[in-house]
Backbone as CSV, one residue per row, in Angstrom:
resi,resn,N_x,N_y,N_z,CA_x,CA_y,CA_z,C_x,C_y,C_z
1,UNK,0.038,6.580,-12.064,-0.772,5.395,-12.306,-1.449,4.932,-11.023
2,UNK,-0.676,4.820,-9.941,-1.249,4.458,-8.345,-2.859,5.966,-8.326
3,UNK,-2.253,6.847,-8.269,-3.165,7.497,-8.049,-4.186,6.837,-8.866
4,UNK,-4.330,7.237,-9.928,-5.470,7.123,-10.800,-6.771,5.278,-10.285
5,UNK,-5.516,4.742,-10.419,-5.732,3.303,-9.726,-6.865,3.212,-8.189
6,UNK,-5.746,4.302,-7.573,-6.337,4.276,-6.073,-7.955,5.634,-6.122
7,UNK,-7.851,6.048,-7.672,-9.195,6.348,-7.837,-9.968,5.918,-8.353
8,UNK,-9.904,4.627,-8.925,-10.568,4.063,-9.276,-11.460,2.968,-8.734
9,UNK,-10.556,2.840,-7.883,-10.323,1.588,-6.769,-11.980,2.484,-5.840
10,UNK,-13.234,1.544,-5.844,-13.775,2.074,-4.898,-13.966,1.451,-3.744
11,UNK,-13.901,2.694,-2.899,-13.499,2.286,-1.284,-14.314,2.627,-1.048
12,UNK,-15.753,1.585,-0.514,-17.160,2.003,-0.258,-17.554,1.231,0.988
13,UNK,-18.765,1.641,1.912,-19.031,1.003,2.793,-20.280,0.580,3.235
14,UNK,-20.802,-0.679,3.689,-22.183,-0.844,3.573,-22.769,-1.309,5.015
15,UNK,-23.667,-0.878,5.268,-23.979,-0.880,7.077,-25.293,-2.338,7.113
16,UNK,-24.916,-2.769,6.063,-25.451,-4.180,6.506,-24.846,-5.421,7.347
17,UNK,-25.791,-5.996,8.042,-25.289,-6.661,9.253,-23.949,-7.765,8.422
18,UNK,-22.805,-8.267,9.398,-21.869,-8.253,8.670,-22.308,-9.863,7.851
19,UNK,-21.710,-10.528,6.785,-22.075,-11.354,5.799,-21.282,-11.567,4.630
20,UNK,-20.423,-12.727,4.762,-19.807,-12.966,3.819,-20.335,-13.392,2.486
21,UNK,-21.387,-12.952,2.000,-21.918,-13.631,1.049,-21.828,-12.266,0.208
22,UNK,-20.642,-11.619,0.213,-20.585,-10.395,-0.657,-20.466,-10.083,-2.053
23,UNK,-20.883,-9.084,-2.904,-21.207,-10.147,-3.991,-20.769,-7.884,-4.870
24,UNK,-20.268,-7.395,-6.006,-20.003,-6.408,-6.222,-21.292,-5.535,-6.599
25,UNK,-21.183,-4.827,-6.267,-22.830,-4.468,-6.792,-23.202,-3.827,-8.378
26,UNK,-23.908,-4.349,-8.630,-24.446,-4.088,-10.088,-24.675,-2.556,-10.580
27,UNK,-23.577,-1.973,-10.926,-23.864,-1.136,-11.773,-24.425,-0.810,-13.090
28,UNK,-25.054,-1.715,-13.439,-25.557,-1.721,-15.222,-26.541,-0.497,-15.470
29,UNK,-27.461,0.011,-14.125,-28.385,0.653,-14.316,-27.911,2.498,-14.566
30,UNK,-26.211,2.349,-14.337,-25.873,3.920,-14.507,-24.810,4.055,-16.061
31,UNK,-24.815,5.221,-16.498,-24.366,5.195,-17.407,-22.846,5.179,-17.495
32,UNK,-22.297,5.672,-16.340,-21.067,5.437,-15.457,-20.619,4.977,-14.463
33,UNK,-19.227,4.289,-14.449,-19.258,3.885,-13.239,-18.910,4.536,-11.895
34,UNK,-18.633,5.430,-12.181,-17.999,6.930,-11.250,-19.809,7.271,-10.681
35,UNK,-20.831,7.392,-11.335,-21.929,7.445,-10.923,-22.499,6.395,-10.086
36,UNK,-22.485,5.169,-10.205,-22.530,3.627,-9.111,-21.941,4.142,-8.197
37,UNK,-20.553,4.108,-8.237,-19.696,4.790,-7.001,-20.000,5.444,-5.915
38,UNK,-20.302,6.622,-6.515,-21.002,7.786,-6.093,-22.549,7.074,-5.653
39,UNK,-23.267,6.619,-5.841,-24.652,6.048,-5.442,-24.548,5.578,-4.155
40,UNK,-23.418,4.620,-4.504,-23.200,3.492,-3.306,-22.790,3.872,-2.013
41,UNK,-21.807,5.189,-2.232,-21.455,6.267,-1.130,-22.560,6.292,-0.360
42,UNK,-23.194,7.295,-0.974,-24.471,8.302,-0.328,-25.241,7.511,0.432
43,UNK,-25.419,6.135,-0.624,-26.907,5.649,0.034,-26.223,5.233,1.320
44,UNK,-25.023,4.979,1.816,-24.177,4.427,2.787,-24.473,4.988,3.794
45,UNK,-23.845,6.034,3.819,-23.743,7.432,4.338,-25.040,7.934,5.233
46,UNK,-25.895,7.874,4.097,-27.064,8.545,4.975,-27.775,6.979,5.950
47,UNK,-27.460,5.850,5.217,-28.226,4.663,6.467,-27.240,4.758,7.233
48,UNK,-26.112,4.988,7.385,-24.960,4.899,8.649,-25.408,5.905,9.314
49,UNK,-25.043,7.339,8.731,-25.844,8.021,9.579,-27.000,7.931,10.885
50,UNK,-27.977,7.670,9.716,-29.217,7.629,10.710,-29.421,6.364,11.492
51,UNK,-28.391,5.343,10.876,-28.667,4.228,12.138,-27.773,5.340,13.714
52,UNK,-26.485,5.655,13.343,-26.224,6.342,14.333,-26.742,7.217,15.359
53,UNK,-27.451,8.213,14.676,-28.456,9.420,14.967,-29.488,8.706,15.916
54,UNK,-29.805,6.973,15.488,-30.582,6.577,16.368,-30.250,6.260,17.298
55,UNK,-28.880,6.014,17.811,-28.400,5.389,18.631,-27.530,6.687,19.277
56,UNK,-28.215,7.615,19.060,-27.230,8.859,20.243,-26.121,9.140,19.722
57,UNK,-25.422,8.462,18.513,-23.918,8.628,18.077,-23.878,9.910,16.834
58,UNK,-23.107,10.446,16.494,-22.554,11.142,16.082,-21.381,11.718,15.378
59,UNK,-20.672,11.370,13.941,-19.212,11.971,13.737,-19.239,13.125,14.059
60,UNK,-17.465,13.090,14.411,-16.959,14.731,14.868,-15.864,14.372,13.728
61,UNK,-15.487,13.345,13.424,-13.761,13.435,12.427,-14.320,12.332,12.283
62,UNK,-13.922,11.882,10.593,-13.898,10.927,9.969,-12.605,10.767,8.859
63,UNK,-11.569,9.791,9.143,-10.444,10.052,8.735,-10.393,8.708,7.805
64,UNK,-10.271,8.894,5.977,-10.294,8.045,5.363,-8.785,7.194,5.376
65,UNK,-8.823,6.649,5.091,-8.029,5.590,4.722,-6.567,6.308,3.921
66,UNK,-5.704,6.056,4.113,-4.423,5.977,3.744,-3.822,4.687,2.642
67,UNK,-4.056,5.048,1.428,-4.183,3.895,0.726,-2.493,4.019,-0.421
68,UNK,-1.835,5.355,-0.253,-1.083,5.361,-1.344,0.268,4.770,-0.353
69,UNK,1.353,4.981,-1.366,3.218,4.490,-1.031,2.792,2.883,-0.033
70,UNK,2.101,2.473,-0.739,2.153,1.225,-0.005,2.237,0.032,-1.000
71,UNK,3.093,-0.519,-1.408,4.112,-1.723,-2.162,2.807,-2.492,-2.432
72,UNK,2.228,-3.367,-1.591,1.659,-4.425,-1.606,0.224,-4.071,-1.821
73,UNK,-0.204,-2.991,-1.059,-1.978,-2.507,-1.565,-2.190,-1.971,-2.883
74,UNK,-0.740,-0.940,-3.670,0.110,-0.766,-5.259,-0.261,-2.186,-5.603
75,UNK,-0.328,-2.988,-5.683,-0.119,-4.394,-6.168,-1.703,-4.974,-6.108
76,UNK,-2.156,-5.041,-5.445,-3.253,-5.430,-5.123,-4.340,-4.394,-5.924
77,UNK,-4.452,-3.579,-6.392,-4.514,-2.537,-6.696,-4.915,-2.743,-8.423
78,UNK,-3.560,-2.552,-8.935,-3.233,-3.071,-10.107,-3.544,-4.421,-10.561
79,UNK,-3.797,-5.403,-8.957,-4.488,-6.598,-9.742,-5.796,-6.671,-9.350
80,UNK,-6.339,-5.269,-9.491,-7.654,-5.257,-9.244,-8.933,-6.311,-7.854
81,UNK,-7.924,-6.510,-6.924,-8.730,-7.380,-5.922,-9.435,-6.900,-5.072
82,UNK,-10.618,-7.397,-5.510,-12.044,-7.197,-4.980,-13.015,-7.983,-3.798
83,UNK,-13.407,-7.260,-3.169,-14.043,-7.968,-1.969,-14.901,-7.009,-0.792
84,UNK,-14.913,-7.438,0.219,-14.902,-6.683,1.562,-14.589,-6.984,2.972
85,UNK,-13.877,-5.669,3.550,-13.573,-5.923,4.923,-14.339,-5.328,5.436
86,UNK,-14.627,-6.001,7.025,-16.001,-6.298,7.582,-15.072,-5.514,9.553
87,UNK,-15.793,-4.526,9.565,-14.484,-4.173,11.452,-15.399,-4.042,12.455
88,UNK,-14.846,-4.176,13.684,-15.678,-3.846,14.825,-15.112,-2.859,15.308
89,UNK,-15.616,-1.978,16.182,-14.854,-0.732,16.873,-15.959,-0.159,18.405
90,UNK,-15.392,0.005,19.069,-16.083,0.403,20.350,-15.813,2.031,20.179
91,UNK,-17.281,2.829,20.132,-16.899,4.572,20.415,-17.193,4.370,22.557
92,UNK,-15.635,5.496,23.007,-16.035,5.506,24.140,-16.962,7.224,24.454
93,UNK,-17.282,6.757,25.806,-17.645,8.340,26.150,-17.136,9.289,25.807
94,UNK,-15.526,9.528,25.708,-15.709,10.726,25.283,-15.211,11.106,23.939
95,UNK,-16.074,10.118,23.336,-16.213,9.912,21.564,-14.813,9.398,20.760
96,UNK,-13.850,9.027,21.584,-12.980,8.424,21.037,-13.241,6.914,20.415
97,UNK,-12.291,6.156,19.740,-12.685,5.344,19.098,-11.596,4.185,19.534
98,UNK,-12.019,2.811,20.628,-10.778,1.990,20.942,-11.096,0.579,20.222
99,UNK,-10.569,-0.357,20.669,-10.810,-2.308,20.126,-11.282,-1.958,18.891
100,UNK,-10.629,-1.091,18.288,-10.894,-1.528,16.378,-9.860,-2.612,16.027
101,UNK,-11.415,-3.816,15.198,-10.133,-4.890,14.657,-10.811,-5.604,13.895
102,UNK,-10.546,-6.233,12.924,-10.789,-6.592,11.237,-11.308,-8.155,11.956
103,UNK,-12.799,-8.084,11.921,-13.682,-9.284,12.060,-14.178,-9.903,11.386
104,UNK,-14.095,-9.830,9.665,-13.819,-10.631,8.965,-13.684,-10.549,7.611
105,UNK,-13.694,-11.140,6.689,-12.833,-10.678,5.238,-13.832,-11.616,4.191
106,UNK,-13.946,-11.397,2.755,-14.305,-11.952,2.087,-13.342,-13.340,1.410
107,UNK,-12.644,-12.224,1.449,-10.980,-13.156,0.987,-9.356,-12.892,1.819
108,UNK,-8.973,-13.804,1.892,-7.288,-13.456,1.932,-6.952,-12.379,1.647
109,UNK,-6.921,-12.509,-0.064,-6.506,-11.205,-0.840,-6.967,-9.841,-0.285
110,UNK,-8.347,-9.225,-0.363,-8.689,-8.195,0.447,-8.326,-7.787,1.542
111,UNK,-7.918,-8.550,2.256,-7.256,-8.239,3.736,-6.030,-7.714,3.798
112,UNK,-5.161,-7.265,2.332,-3.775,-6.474,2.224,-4.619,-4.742,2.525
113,UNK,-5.418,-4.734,2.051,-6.582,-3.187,2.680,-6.370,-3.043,3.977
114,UNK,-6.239,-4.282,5.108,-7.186,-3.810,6.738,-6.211,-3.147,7.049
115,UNK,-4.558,-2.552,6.989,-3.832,-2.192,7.835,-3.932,-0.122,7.642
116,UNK,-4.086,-0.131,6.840,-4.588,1.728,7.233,-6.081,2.138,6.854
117,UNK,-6.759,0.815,7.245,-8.827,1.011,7.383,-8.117,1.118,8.555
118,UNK,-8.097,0.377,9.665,-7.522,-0.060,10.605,-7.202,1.404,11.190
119,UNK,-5.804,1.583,10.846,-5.109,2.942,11.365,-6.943,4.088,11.425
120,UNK,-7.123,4.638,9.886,-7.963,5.443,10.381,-9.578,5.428,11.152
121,UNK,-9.559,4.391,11.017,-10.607,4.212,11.863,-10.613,4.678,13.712
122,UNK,-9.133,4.124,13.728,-8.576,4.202,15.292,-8.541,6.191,15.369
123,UNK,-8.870,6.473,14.257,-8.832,7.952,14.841,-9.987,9.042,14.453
124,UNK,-10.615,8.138,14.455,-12.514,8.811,13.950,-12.346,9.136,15.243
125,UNK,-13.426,10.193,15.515,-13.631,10.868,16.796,-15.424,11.227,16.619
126,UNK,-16.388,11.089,17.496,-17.603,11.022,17.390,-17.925,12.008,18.752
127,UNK,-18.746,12.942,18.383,-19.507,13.434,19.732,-19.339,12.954,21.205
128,UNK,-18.882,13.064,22.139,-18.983,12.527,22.981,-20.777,12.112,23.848
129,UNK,-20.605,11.288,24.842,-21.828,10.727,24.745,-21.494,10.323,26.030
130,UNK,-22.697,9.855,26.848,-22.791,9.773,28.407,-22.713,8.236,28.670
131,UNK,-22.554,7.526,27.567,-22.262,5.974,27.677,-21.700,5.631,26.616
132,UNK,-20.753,4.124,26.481,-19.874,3.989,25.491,-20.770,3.389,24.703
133,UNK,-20.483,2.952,23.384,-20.838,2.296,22.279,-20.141,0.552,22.051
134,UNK,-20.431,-0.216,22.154,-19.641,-1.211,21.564,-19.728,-2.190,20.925
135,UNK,-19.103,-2.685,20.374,-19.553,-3.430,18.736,-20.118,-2.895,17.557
136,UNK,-19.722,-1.496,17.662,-20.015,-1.003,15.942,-19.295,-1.259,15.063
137,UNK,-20.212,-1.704,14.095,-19.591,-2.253,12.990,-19.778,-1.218,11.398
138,UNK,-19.006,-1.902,10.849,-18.099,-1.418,9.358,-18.039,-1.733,8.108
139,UNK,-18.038,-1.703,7.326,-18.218,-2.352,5.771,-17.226,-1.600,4.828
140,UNK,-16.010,-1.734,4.563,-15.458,-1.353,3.186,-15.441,-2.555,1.927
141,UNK,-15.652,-2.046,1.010,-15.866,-2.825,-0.213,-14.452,-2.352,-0.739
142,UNK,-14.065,-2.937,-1.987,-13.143,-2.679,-3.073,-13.731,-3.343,-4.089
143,UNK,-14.055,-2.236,-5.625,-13.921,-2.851,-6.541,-13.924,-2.095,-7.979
144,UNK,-13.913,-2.596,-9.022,-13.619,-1.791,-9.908,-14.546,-1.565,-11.188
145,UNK,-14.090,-0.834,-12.000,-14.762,-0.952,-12.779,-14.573,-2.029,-14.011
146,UNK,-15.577,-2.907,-14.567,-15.176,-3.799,-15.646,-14.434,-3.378,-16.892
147,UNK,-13.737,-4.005,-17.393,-13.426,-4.250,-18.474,-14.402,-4.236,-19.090
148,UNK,-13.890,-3.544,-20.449,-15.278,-3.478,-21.994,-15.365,-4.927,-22.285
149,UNK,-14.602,-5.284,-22.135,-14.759,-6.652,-22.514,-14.563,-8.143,-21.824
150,UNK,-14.958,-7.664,-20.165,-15.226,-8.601,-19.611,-16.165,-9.423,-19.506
151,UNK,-16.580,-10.416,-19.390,-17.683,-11.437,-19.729,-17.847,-12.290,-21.016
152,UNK,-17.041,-11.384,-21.604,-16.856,-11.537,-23.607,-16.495,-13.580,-23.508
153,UNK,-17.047,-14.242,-22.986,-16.761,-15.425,-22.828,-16.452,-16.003,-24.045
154,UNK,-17.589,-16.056,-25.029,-18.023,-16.682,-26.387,-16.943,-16.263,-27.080
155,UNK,-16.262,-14.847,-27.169,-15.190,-14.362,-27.994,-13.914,-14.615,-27.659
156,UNK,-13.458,-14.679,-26.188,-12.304,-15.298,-25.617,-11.986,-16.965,-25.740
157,UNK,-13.048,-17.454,-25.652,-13.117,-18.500,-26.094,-12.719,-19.389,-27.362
158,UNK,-13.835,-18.394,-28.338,-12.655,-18.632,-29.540,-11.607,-18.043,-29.495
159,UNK,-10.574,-17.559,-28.950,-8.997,-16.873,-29.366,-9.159,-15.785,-29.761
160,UNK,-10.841,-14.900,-29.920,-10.745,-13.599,-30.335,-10.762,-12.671,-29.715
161,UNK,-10.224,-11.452,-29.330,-9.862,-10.427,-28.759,-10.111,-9.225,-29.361
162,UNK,-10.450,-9.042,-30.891,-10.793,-8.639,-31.984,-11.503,-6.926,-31.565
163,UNK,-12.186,-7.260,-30.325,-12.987,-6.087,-30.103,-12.630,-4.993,-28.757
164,UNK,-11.670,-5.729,-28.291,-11.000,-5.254,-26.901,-9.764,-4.495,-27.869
165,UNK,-9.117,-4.770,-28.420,-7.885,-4.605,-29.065,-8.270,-2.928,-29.333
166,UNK,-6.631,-2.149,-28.740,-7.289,-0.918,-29.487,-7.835,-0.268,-28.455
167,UNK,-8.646,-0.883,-27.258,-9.340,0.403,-26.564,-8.416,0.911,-25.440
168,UNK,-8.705,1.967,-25.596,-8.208,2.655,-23.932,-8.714,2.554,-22.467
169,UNK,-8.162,2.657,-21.891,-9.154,2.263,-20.669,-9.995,3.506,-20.155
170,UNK,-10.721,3.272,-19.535,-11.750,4.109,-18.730,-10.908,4.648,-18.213
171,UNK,-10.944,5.864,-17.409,-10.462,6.374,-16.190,-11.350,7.452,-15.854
172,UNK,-12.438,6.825,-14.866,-14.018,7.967,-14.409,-13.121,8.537,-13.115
């Protein structure tokens, strides 16, 4: 169940300047949500990238996150809490990665995530480079996919459940 959970769970990152005004991003326009997912990656990916590329930087190791046998992120998890953590990290010359540290959070709750972002971040390794880097920043998101019948306000409202009842859940 963790697994499936901790695949569901997307762990995405966005290279916009940092901003608590974080908000989940709208998947309505894909027919899946494993496809959003996947969108939100890439488009990441390649602006991180090339902001890097502009700035002389470079990955050599990129070490994700360590998210399973952990009690409380299991929990967090299962109660589906959504948000984003926001990090700073200095690459030095010789592309190591030091002063990584969780600069700010959407919520409380999200912040049971920063302790193995944290860990792997401290062990990204980048090209080395003839001057250090400092204050690069980070974006992980968490969030999930909706319920069929989330928003169902008008029907919860009245006491009916009528149409949720019965389904299985997703698992993209």
């Amino acid at each position: 169940m963790v697994k499936s959970m901790i695949a569901a769970v997307s762990l995405l990152v966005a290279s916009q300047a940092f901003s608590l005004d974080w908000q989940r991003p709208d998947c309505s326009g894909f027919d899946r949500f494993s496809e959003c997912r996947n969108a939100e990656k890439n488009a990441y990916r390649e602006k991180k990238q090339k902001e890097f590329r502009e700035k002389g930087l470079s990955f050599w190791y990129y070490e994700r996150p360590d998210l399973s046998e952990n009690e409380a992120i299991e929990q967090a998890l299962e109660d589906k809490v959504e948000g984003a953590l926001y990090f700073s990290f200095t690459v030095e010359r010789d592309g190591s990665v030091s002063e990584v540290h969780l600069k700010d959070k959407t919520s409380q709750a999200v912040e049971v995530f920063a302790p193995p972002i944290l860990a792997a971040i401290q062990n990204w390794q980048f090209v080395p480079s003839e001057k250090s880097w400092p204050e690069q920043e980070w974006r992980y998101q968490f969030y999930f996919e909706a319920d069929k019948c989330e928003g169902d306000v008008k029907d919860k409202a009245k006491g009916s459940s009528a149409a949720c009842e019965g389904d299985e859940p997703s698992e993209h």
